[in-house]
C-alpha positions as CSV (number, residue, x, y, z in Angstrom):
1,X,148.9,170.7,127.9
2,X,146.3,170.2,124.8
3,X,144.9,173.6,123.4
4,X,141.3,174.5,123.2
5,X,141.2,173.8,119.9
6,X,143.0,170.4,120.2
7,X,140.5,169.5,122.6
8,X,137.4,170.5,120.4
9,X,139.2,168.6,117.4
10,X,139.1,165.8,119.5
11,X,135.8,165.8,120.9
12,X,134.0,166.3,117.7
13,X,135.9,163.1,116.0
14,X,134.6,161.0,118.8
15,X,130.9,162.5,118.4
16,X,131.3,161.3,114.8
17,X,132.5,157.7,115.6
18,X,129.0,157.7,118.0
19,X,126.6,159.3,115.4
20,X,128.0,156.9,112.8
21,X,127.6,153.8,115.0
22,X,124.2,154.2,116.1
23,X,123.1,154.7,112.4
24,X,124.7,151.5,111.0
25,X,122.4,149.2,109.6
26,X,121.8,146.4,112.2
27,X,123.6,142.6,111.1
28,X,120.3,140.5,109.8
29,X,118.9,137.8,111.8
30,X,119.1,134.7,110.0
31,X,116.1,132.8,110.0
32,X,116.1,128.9,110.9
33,X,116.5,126.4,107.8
34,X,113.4,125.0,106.6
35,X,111.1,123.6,103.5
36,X,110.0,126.5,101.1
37,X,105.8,126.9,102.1
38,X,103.2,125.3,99.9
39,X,99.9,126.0,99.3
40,X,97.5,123.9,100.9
41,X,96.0,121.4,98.1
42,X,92.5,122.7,99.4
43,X,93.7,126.0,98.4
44,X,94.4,124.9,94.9
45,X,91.5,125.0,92.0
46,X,91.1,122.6,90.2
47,X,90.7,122.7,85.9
48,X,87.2,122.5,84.8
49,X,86.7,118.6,84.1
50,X,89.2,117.2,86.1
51,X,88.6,113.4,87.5
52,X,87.9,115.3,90.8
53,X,85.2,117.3,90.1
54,X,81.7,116.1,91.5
55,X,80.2,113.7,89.2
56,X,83.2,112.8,87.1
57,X,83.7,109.7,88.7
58,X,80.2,108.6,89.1
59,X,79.5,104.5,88.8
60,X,78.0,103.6,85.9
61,X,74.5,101.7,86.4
62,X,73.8,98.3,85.4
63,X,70.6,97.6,84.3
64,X,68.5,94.2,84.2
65,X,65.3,94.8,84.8
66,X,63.8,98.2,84.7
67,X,64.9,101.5,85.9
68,X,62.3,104.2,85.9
69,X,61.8,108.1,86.2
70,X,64.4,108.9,87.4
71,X,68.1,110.5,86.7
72,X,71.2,108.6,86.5
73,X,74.7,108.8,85.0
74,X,76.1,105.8,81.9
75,X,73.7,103.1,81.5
76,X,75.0,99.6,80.7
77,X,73.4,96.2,79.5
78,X,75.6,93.3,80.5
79,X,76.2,90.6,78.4
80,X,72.6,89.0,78.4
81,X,70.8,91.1,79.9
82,X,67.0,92.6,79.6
83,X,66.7,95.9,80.2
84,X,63.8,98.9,80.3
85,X,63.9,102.6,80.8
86,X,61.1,104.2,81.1
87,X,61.4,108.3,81.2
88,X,64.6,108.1,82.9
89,X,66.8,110.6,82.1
90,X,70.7,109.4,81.5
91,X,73.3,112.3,81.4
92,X,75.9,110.0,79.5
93,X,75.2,107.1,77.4
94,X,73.6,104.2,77.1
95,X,75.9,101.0,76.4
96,X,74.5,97.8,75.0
97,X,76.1,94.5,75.2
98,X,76.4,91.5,73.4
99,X,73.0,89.2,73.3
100,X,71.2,91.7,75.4
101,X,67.9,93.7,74.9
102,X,67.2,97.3,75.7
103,X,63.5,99.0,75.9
104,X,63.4,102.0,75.9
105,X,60.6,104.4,76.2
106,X,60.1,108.5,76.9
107,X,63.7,108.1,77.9
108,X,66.2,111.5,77.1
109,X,70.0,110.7,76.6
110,X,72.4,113.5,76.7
111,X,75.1,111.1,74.9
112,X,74.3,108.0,72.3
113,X,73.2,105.0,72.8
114,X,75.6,102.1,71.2
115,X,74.7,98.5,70.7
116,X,76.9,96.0,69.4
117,X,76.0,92.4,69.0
118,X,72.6,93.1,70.8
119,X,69.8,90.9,71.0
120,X,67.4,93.4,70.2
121,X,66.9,97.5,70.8
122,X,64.1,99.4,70.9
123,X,63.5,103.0,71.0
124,X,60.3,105.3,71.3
125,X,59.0,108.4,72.3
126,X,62.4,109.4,73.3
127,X,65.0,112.2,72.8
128,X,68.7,111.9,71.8
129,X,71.3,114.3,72.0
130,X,73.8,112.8,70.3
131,X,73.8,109.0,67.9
132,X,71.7,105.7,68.0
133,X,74.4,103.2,66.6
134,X,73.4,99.7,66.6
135,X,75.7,97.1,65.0
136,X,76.3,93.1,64.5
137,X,73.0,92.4,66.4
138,X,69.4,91.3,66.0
139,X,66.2,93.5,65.8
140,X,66.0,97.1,66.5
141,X,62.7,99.2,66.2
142,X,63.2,103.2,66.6
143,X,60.0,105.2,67.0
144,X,58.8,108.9,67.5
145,X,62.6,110.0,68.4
146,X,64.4,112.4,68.5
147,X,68.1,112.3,67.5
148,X,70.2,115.0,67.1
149,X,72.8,113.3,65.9
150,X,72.8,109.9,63.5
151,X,71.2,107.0,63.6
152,X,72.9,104.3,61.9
153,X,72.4,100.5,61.4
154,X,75.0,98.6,60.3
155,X,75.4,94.3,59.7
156,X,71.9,93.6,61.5
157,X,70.6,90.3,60.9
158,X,66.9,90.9,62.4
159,X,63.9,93.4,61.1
160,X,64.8,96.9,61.1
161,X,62.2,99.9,61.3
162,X,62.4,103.8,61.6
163,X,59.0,105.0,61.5
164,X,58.3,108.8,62.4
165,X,61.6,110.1,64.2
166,X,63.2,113.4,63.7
167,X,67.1,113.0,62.8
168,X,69.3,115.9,62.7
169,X,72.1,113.9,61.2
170,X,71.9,110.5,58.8
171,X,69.6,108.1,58.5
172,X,72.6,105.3,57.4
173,X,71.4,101.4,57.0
174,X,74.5,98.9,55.8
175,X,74.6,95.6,55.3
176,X,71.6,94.3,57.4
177,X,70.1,91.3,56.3
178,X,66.6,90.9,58.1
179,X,64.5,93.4,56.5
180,X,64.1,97.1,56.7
181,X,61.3,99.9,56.3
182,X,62.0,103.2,56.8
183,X,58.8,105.3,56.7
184,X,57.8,109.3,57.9
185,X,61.1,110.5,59.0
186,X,62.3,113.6,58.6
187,X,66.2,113.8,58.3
188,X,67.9,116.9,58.1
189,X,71.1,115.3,56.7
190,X,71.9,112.0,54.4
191,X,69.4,109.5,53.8
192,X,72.1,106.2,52.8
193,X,71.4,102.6,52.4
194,X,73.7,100.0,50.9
195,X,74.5,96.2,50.8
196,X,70.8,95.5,52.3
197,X,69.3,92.4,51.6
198,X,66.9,92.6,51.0
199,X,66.3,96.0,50.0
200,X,65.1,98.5,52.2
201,X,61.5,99.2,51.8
202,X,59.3,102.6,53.0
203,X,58.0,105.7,52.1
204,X,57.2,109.6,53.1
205,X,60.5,110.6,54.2
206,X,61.5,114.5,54.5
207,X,65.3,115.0,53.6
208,X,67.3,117.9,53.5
209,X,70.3,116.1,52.1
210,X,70.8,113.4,49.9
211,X,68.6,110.1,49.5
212,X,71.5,107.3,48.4
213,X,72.0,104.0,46.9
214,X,69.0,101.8,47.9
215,X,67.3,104.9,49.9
216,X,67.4,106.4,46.5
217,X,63.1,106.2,45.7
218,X,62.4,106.5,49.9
């Protein structure tokens, strides 16, 4: 027959066996198999600038005939074209084409307006955040403007005339064969003219920089 103390021997090693198995950590659950979470593409943000911001991907506007006071986004000439602005406001540029003519009057571009093999293009009373390059064309008249950046002629066959604009670049005239007078500007960079034919003509001309070449006595 088991002692006393046999039996409290006994009785404390199966106490032990219980304490220990109800303190065991439990076996995990394994979850079921699937594809690691995303973030929703909502959720995402996009860069500054990116093609899907508002805006970005507006259609440029084609112009022949007349677009008024009001804003729009890149203006182009077509091939051919006539077109007038009058005080719109264009938060790109303004694109030119070949044999095409471009009025434009009180107008405010927050890019440059680029011609190449225009018919003719003229500028007044208007403001110009960044260049007025017109190239391998006819005629261009530039009046009362303001350009921050350049304004540059180069290979022009017709009349040329800058008369009373304020340019924070160059005034730069290459090349051009039909005549040019550049009169009352005040440029607060380069004043450089070279290879016209015949020379450039004018007078009363403010500039901070340099007066070059054929601008030389302007």
């Amino acid at each position: 027959m088991p002692t006393p103390r046999a039996l409290s021997s006994v009785g404390g090693l199966a106490l032990s066996f219980a304490l220990l198995a109800c303190t065991a950590d439990p076996e995990p659950t394994a979850s079921p198999a699937g594809p690691p979470s995303a973030t929703p593409t909502s959720a995402r943000t996009q860069p500054a600038g990116s093609p899907t911001d508002a805006g970005a991907g507006a259609d440029p506007e084609n112009c022949d005939g007349e677009i008024g006071a009001t804003t729009v986004e890149t203006v182009i000439v077509p091939a051919g074209a006539s077109c007038t602005l009058a005080g719109t406001q264009v938060e790109g540029n303004v694109l030119v084409s070949r044999d095409a003519t471009l009025v434009a009057d009180g107008i405010r571009v927050d890019g440059n307006i680029q011609a190449e093999g225009a018919a003719s293009v003229e500028v007044s009373g208007a403001e110009v955040i960044g260049n007025v390059q017109v190239k391998q064309g006819g005629s261009s008249v530039v009046l009362d403007t303001i350009i921050d950046g350049d304004l540059q002629w180069q290979a022009q066959s017709g009349l040329l005339e800058a008369d009373n604009n304020t340019i924070g670049g160059n005034l730069q005239a290459e090349n051009n064969s039909g005549g040019l007078a550049i009169s009352g500007n005040t440029i607060g960079g380069n004043l450089q003219c070279q290879a016209n034919d015949p020379p450039p003509t004018g007078a009363d001309n403010v500039v901070d920089g340099s007066r070059e070449d054929q601008c030389a006595d302007l």
